[in-house]
C-alpha positions in Angstrom: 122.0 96.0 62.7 122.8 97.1 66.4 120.8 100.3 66.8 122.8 101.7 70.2 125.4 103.5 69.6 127.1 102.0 72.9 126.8 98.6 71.1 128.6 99.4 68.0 132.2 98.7 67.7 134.4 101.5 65.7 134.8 99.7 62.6 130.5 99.2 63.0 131.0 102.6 63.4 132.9 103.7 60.4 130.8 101.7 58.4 127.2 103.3 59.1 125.9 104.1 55.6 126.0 108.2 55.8 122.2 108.2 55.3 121.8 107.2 59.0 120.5 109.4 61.1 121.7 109.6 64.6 119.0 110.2 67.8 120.2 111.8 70.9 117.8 111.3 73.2 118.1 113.8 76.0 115.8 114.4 79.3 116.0 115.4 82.9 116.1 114.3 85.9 114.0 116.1 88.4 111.1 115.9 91.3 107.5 114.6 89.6 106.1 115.2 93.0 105.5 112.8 95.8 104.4 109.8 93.2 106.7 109.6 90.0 110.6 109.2 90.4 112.8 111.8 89.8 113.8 110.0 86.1 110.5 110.3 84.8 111.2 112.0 81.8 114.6 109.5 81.1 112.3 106.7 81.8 109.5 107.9 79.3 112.4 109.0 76.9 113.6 105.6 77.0 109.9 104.0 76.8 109.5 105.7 73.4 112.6 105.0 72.0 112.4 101.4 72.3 108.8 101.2 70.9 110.1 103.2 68.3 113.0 100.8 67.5 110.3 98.0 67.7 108.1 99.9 64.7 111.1 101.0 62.8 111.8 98.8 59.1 115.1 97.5 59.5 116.1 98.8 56.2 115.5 102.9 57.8 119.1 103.1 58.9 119.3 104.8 62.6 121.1 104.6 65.3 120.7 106.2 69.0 123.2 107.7 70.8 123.8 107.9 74.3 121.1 109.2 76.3 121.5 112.7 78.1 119.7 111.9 81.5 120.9 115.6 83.0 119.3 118.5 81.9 118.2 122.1 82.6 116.0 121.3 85.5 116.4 125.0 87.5 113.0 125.1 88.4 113.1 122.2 90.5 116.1 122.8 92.4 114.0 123.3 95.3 112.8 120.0 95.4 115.4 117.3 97.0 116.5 114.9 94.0 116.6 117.4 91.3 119.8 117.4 88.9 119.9 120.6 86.4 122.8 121.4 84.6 123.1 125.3 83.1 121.7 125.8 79.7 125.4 127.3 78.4 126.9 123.8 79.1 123.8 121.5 78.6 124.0 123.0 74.5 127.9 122.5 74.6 127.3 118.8 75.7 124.5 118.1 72.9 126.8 119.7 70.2 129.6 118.3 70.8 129.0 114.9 71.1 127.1 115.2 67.5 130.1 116.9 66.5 131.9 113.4 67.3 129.2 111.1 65.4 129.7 113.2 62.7 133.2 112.1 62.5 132.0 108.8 61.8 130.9 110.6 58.5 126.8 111.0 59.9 125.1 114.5 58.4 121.9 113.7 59.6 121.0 113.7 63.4 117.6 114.0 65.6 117.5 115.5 69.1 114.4 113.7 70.9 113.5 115.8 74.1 111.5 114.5 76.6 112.0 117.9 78.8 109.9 120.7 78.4 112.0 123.2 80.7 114.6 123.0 78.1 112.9 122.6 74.7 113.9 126.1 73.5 117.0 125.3 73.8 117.0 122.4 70.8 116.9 124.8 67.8 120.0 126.7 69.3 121.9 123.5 68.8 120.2 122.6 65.5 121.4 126.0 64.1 124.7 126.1 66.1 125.8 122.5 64.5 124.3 123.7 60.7 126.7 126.8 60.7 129.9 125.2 62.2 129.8 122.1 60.9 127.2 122.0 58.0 125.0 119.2 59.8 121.5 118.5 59.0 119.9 118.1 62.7 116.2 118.3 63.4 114.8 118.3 66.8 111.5 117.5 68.3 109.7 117.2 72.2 107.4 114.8 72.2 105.3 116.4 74.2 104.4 118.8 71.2 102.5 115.6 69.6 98.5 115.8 68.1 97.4 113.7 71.4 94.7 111.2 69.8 91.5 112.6 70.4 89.5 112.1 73.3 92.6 110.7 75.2 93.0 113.9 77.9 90.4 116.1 79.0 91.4 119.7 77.2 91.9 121.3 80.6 94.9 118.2 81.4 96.0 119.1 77.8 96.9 122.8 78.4 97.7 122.9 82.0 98.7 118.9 83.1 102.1 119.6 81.9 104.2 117.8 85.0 103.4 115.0 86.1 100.2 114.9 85.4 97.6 112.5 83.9 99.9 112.3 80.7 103.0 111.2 82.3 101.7 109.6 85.1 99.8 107.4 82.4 103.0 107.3 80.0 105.0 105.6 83.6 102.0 103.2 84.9 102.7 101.7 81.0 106.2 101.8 80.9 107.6 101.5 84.5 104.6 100.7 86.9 107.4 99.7 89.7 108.2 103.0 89.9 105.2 104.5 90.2 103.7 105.2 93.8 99.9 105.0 93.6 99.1 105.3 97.0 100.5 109.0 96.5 98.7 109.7 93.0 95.8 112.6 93.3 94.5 115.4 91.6 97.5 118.0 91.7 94.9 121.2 90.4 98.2 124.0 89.4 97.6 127.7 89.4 98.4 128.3 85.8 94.4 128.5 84.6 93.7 131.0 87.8 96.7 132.6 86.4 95.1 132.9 82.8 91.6 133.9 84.0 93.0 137.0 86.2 95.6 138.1 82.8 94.6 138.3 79.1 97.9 137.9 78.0 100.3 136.4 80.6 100.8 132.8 81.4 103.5 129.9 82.6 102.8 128.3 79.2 103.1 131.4 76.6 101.4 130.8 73.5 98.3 129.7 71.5 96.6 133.0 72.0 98.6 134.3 74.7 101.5 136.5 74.5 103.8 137.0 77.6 105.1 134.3 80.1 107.3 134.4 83.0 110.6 132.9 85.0 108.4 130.6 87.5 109.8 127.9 89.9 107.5 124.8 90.0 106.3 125.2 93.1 105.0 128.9 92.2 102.2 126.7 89.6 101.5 123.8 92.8 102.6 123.3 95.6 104.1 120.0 95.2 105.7 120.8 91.6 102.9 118.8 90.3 100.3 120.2 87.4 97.4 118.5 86.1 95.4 115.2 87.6 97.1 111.8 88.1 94.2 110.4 89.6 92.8 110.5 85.8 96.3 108.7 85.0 96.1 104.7 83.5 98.8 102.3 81.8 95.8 101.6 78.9 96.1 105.5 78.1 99.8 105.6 78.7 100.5 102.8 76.0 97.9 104.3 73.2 100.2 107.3 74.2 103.2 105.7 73.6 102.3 103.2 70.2 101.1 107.2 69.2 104.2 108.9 69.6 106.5 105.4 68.1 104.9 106.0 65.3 105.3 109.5 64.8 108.8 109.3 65.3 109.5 106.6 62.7 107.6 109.2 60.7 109.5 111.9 61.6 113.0 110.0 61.1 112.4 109.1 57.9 111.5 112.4 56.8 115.1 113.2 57.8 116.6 110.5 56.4 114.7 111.7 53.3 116.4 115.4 54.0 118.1 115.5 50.8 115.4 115.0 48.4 114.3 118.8 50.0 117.5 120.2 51.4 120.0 118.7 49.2 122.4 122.1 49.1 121.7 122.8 52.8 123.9 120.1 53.7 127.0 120.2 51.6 127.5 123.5 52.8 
């Protein structure tokens, strides 16, 4: 079966069986400092989704729609390249082009993000598209994954959140053309100064802490780049990427599954 949704003709279309579950796959496009391209997290989005598509059993119907490159990048602004749309019309353009899959008779959909800037944004639209429109729509950043052990030091695993060893390993793997090593380095960001001068405020609010804050990137580094790329390579970026494949297929079957848990929550 064609698994794009750009690749399906309408009656392909009206003939998905309803238990498919649709993936929009949405990103950003903004600065990654001086050595990633400004598509890095459409790039990686894309990277994942095709391994996943490679790992997926071709009887798990899915489909993904068209990827949402733009996203809510205001923190970059400051940095030439750097696209951002506002959050208002960034959650209107996720919901309503779900709204018209489901018209093709779809009741189960999947937002992958690949953005963290604008991951709080995904259960807003889950909820939003549940209430109008009775849709079950699950959401997940793959950034949130269990990382396999030993992969990252700790200290690239709670502050290497841009550009860092993580994606600069995830793009050496998928799209090493793009990647310019001759400007890679070790991009140290504020954010653990930050922690060790507050006990409850940080950038990254959570696990343990309590209060964050509106930051800019370049109010964490200088260049808009936190954690190490020199500790970046393509061997970590594809266990990295085989990890995350696999989760998904995990993760999209559970919500092709949805109705053996939720089978009310759907019909409305």
């Amino acid at each position: 079966m064609h698994r794009y949704w750009i690749e399906l003709t309408t009656l392909d279309a009206a003939e998905l069986p309803q238990s498919t579950v649709a993936i929009l796959p949405v990103a950003a496009i903004e600065q990654h400092g001086p050595h990633l391209p400004v598509g890095t997290d459409a790039y990686i989005n894309r990277g994942l989704i095709t391994r996943f598509l490679e790992l997926l059993p071709e009887d798990v119907p899915a489909v993904v729609l068209p990827e949402q490159s733009v996203g809510a990048s205001a923190e970059h602004l400051d940095f030439p390249g750097s696209l951002a749309q506002t959050p208002a019309r960034l959650i209107d353009t996720w919901t309503d082009i779900i709204a018209c899959a489901a018209r093709s008779g779809l009741r189960r959909f999947l937002i992958f993000n690949s953005h963290g800037g604008q991951s709080g944004f995904l259960a807003h639209a889950a909820l939003d598209l549940r209430v109008r429109l009775s849709l079950f729509v699950a959401y997940a950043s793959w950034p949130d994954i269990d990382y396999p052990a030993g992969l990252f030091a700790a200290e690239e695993l709670a502050y290497g959140m841009h550009g860092g060893a993580i994606e600069t390993s995830l793009m050496l793997h998928l799209r090493p053309d793009l990647v310019r090593i001759d400007r890679i380095a070790d991009f140290q960001p504020s954010t653990s100064g930050i922690e060790m001068a507050a006990r409850q405020l940080s950038a990254n609010p959570g696990n343990g802490r309590l209060g964050g804050f509106g930051w800019k990137a370049q109010d964490l580094q200088r260049a808009g780049v936190t954690g190490n790329a020199a500790a970046a390579s393509a061997e970590r970026g594809q266990i990295l990427t085989d990890h995350v494949a696999a989760r998904l297929v995990e993760l999209v079957s559970d919500v092709g599954k949805a109705d053996e848990y939720v089978t009310r929550y759907t019909q409305g």
